[in-house]
TIBA-830217 format. One record per atom (N, C-alpha, C): x, y, z; residue number from 0. Coordinates in steps of 0.02 Angstrom, whole numbers, plus 50000, padded with zeros to 5 digits. Example, Ala and Ser with C-alpha at 12.3 -4.5 7.8 and 13.67 -1.06 7.14 Angstrom:
TIBA-830217
ATOM     x     y     z num
ATOM 50660 49716 50390   0
ATOM 50615 49775 50390   0
ATOM 50660 49835 50390   0
ATOM 50642 49888 50354   1
ATOM 50684 49947 50357   1
ATOM 50645 50002 50394   1
//
This chain:
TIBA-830217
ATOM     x     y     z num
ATOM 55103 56143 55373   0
ATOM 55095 56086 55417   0
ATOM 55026 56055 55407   0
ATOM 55008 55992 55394   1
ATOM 54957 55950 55397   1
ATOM 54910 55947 55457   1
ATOM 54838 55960 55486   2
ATOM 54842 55973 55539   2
ATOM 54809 55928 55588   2
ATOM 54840 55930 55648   3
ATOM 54847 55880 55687   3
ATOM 54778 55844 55689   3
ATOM 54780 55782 55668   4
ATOM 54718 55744 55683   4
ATOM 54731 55678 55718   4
ATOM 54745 55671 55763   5
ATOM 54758 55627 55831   5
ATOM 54786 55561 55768   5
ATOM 54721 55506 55819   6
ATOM 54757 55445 55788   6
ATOM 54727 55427 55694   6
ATOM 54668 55446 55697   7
ATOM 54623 55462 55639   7
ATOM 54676 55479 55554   7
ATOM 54650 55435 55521   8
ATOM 54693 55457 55456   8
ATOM 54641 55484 55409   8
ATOM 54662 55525 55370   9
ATOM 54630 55572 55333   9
ATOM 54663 55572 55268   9
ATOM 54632 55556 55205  10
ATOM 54620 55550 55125  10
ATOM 54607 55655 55120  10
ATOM 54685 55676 55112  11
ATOM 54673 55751 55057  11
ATOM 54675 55707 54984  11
ATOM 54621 55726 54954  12
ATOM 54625 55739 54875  12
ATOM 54619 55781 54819  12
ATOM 54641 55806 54776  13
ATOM 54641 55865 54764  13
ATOM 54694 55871 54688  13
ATOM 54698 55902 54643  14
ATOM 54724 55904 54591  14
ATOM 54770 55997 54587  14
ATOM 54830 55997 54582  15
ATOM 54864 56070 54560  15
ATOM 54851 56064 54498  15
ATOM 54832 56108 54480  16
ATOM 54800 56152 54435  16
ATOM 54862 56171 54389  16
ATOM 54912 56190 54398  17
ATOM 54978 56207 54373  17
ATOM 55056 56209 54421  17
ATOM 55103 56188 54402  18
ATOM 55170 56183 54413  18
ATOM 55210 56178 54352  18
ATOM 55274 56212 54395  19
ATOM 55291 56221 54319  19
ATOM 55370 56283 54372  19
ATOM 55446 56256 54331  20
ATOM 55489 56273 54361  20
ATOM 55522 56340 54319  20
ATOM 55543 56364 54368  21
ATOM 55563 56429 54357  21
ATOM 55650 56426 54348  21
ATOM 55702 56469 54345  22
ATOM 55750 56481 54380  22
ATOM 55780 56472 54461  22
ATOM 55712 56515 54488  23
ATOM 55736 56498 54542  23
ATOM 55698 56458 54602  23
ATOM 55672 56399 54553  24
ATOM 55643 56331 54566  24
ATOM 55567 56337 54553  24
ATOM 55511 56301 54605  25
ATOM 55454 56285 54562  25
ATOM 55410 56312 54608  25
ATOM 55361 56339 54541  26
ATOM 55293 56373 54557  26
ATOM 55241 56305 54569  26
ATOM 55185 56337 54603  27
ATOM 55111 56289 54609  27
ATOM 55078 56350 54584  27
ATOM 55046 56342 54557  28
ATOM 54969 56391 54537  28
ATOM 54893 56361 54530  28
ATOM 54836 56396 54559  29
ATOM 54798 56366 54569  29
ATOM 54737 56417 54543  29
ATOM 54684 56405 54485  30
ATOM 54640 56455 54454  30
ATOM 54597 56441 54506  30
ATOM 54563 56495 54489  31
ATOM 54497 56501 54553  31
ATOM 54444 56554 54520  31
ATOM 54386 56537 54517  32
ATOM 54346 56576 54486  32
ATOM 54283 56618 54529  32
ATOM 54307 56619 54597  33
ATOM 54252 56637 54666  33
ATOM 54258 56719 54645  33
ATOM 54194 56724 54643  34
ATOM 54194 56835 54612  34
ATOM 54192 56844 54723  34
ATOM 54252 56862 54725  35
ATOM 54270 56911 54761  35
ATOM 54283 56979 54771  35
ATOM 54296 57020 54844  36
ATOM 54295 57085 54838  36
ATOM 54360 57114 54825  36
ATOM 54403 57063 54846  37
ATOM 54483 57069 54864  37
ATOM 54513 57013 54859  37
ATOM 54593 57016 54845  38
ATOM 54622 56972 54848  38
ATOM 54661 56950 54928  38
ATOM 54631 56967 54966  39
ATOM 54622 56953 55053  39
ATOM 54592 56875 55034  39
ATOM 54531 56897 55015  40
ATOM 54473 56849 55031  40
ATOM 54492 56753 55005  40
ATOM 54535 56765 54951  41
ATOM 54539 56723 54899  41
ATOM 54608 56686 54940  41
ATOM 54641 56728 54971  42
ATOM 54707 56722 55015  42
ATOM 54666 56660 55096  42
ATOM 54642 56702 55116  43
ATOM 54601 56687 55179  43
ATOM 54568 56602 55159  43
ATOM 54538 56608 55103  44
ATOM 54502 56536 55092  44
ATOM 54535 56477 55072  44
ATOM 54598 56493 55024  45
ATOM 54628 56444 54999  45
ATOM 54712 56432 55026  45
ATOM 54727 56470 55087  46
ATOM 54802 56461 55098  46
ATOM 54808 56409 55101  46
ATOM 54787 56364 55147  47
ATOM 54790 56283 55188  47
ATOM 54779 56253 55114  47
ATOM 54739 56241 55063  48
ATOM 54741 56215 54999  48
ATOM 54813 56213 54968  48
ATOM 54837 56276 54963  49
ATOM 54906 56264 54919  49
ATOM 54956 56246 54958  49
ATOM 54946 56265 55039  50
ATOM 55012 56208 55064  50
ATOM 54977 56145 55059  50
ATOM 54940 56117 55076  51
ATOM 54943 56058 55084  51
ATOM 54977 56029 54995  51
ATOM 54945 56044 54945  52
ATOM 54967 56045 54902  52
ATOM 55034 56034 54869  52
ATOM 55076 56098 54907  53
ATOM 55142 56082 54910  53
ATOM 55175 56050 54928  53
ATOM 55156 56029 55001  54
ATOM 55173 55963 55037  54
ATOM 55181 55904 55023  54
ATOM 55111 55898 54994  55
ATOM 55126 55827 54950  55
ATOM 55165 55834 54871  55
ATOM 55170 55891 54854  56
ATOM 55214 55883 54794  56
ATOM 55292 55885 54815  56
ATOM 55323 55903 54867  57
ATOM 55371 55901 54907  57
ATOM 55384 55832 54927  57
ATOM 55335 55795 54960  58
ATOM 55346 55732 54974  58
ATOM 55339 55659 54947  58
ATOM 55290 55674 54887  59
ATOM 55278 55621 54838  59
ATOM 55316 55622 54777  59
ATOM 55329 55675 54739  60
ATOM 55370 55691 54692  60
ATOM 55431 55710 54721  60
ATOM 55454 55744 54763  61
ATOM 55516 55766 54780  61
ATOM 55519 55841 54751  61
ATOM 55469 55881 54733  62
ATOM 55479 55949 54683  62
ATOM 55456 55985 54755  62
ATOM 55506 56041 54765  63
ATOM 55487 56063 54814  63
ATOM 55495 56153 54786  63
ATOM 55411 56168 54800  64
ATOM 55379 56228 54797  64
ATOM 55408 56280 54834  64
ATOM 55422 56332 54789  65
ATOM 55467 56396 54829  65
ATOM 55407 56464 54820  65
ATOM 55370 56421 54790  66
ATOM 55318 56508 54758  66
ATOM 55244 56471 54745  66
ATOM 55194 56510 54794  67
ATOM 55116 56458 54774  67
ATOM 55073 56527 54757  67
ATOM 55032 56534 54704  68
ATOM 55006 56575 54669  68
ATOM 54935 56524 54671  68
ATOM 54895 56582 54673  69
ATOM 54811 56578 54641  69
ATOM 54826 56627 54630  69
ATOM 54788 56597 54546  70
ATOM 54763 56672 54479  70
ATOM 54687 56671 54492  70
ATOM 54663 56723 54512  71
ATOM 54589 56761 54511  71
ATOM 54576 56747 54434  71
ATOM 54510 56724 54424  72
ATOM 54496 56751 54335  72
ATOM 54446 56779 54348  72
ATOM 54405 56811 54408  73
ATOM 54362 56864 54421  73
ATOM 54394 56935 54419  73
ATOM 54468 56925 54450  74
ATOM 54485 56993 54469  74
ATOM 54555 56988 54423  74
ATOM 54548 56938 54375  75
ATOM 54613 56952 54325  75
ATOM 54669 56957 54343  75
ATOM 54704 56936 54418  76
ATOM 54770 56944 54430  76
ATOM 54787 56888 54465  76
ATOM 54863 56885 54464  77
ATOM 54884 56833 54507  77
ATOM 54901 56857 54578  77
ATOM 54888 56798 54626  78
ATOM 54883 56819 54706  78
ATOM 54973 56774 54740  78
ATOM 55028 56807 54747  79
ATOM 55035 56765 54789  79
ATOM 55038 56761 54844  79
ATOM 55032 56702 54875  80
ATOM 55000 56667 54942  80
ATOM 55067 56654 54979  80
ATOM 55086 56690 55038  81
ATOM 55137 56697 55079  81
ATOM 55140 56635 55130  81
//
């Protein structure tokens, strides 16, 4: 959900990093290079990023995201983001 900002309009800008369809429809992935301790942390900072993300790729393109991933390249793995 986009979050509530009364009457006020608000410019997200922002570029996905990767998409790209699967079988059982389409991924977002998003690199991130923050040296963290955990993949909590990386979760905690960027959830609201990849929905919003999705959202608009849901609503401007019509591709609607079933799976949103950030790949760590500090901690070498992929996170996904529930």
């Amino acid at each position: 959900m986009l979050p509530n900002i009364g009457k006020h309009r608000v410019t997200v800008q922002g570029i996905a990093d990767l998409i790209f369809e699967e079988a059982d429809g389409w991924t977002l992935v998003d690199f991130k290079t923050d040296r963290v301790a955990d993949a909590s942390q990386l979760i905690q900072c960027y959830r609201e990023q990849l929905e919003l993300y999705a959202q608009m790729l849901s609503k401007t393109n019509g591709i609607p995201i079933c799976r949103k991933v950030i790949y760590s390249l500090f901690l070498h793995r992929e996170i996904e983001v529930e």
